[in-house]
C-alpha positions in Angstrom: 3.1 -6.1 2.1 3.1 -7.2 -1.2 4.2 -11.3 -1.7 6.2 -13.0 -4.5 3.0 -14.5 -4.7 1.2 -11.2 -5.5 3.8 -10.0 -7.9 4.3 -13.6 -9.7 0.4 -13.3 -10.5 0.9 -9.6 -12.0 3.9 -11.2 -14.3 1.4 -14.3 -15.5 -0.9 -12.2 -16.1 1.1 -9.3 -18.3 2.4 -12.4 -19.9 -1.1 -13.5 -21.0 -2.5 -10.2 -21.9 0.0 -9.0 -24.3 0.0 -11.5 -26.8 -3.7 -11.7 -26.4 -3.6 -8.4 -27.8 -1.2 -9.3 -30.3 -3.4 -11.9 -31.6 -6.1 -9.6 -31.7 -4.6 -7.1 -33.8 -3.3 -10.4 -36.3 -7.2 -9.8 -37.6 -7.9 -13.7 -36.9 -11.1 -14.7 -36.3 -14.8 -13.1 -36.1 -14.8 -9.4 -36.0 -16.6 -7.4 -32.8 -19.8 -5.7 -33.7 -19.3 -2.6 -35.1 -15.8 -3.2 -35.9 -14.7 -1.1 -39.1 -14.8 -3.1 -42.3 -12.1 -3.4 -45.1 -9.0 -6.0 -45.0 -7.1 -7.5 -42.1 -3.6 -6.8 -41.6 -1.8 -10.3 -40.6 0.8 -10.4 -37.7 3.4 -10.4 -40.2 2.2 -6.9 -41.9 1.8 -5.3 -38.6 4.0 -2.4 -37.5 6.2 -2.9 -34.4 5.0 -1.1 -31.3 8.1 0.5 -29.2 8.6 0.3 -25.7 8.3 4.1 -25.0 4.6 3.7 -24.8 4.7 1.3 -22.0 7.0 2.8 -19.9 4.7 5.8 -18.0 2.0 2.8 -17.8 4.5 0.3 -16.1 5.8 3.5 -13.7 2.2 4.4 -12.9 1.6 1.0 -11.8 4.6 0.9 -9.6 4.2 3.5 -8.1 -0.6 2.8 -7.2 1.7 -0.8 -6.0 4.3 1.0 -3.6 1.2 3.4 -2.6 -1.1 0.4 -1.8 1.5 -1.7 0.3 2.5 1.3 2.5 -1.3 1.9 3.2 -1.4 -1.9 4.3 2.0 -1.9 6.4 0.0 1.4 8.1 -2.8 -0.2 8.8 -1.3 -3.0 9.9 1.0 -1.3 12.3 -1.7 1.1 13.6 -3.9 -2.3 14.6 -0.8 -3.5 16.5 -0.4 -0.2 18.3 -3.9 -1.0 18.9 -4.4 -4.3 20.0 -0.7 -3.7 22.5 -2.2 -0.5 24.0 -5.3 -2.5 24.7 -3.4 -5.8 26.1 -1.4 -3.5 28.9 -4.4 -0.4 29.4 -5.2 -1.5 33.0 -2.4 -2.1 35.7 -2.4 -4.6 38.6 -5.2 -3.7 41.5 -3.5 -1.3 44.4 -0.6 0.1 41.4 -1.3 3.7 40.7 0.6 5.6 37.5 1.3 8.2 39.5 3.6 5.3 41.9 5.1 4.3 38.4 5.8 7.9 36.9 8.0 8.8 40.3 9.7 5.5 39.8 10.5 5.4 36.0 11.5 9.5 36.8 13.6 8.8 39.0 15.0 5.8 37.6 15.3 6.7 33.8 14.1 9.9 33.5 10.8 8.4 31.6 13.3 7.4 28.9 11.6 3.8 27.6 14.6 2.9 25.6 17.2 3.9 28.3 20.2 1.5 28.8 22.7 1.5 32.0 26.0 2.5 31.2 27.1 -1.4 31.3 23.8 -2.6 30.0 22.4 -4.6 32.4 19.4 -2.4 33.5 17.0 -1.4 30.7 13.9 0.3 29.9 11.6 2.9 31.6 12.0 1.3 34.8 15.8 -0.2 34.3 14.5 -3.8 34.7 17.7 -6.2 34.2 17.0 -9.4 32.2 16.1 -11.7 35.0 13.3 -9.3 36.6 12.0 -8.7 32.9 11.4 -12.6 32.2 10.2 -12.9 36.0 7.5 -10.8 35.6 6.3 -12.1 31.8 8.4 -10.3 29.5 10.0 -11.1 26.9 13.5 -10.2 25.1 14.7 -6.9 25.6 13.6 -4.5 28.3 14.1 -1.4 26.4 12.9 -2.7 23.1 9.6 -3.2 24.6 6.1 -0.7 24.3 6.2 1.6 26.8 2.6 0.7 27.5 4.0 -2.8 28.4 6.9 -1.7 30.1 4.0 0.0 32.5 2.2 -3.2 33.2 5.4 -5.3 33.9 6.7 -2.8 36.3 3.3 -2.7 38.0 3.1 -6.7 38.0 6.7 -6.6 40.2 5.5 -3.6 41.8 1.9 -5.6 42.9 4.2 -8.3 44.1 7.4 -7.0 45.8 6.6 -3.4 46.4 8.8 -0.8 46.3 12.0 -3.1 47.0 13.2 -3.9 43.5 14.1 0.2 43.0 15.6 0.5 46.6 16.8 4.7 45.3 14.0 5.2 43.6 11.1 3.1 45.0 
């Protein structure tokens, strides 16, 4: 994502190249190698350069800067898929999926971002605020990667069996 930071640098430094260029074309100073001879024209005999010419550089820019922060925010979010999938891959010793897949079908159809009709049971496996804290989670239920909606429910099922889905467990 691009910062204030990143784009206050790009301003300083259009600021500084611009009239560098200016100055350049006043005809001050020592002449480059190879530069063609024959008098200078001073800043005040120079001819006015419109904007025109600017803009299809300015909109190219924009658009290599949008191009480059959605390639980061990508990247970015395909690491965090990543490193979450990774985090939650293996479940409690004795929990099977299978175990979990009949409970979250029969308790939200599979659906990780159910929510009960009066919203106190969420998620895959309909955890209720309370359970979800209980068992390490954190916020909301249904908001949460199925991947870690899988360990959590495995973590409760590991320590209180089939008990906290007494339909569906």
């Amino acid at each position: 994502m691009l910062t204030k930071r990143t784009y206050s640098v790009l301003v300083v430094v259009l600021l500084v190249a611009f009239p560098a260029v200016a100055l350049a074309a006043t005809g001050d100073g020592p002449r480059p190698a190879g530069a063609p001879t024959g008098p200078r024209i001073g800043l005040s005999e120079a001819e006015p350069v419109g904007v025109a010419p600017l803009i299809q550089p300015v909109a190219s820019f924009r658009r290599e800067m949008r191009a480059a922060a959605r390639q980061i925010r990508a990247k970015r979010r395909a690491r965090l898929r990543r490193e979450r999938r990774e985090e939650f891959a293996t479940l409690p010793a004795g929990v099977s999926m299978e175990t979990l897949e009949a409970i979250a079908s029969c308790e939200s159809g599979g659906d990780p971002t159910i929510v009960s009709s009066d919203g106190s049971y969420r998620g895959k496996y309909q955890f209720s605020y309370e359970t979800w804290a209980a068992v390490g989670g954190s916020g909301d239920p249904a908001a949460a990667s199925e991947a870690e909606q899988d360990y959590r429910a495995a973590l409760l099922y590991a320590s209180a069996g089939s008990s906290p889905w007494p339909v569906c467990g």
